[in-house]
N, C-alpha and C positions, 0 to 999 in steps of 0.2 A: 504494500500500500504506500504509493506515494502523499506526501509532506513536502507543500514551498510554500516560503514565506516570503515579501518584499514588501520595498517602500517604497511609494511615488509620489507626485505631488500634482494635485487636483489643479480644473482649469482656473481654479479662486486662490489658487495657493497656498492649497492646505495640507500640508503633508498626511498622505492617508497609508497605513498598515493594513495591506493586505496577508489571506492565508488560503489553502487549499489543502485539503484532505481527504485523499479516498479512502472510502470504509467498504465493509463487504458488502457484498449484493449489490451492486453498482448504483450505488449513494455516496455524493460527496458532499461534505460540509467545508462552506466556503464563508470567511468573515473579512471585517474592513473594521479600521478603529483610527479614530482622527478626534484628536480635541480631549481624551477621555471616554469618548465615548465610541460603545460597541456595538456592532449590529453579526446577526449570525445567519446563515441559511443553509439548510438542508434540503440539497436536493437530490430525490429520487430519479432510477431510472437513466442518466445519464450516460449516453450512445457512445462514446467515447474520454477520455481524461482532456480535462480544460487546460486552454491557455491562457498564463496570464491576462492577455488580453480579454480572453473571455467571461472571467473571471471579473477585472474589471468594469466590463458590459452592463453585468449583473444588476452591479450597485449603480449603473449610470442608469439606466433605463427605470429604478427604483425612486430616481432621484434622491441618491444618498448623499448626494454635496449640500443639497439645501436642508438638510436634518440638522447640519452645523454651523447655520447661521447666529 
């Protein structure tokens, strides 16, 4: 089971901590933490292991930038 973790920085400029973890049964739990604070998600069913990029998708389309205003 793969484990990555990074750090980027949002289009507001807010340094955000990424994570990815695959579990068994093809579920991975993926989080982002900026500011203090955490957000987590689990997702079932996953067709193949994410990338980065996709990963950060997740929380864009969430709109997880503006939870840290």
């Amino acid at each position: 089971m793969r484990y990555e973790s990074w750090t980027t920085t949002s289009s507001d400029g807010k340094i955000v901590r990424f994570a990815y973890k695959e579990l068994a049964d093809g579920v991975a739990g993926i989080s982002a933490k900026s500011d203090g604070r955490f957000v987590m998600i689990v997702q079932r069913s996953i067709r193949a292991p994410l990338t980065r990029k996709q990963v950060e998708a997740v929380f864009e389309r969430a709109s997880f930038d503006s939870r840290f205003d």
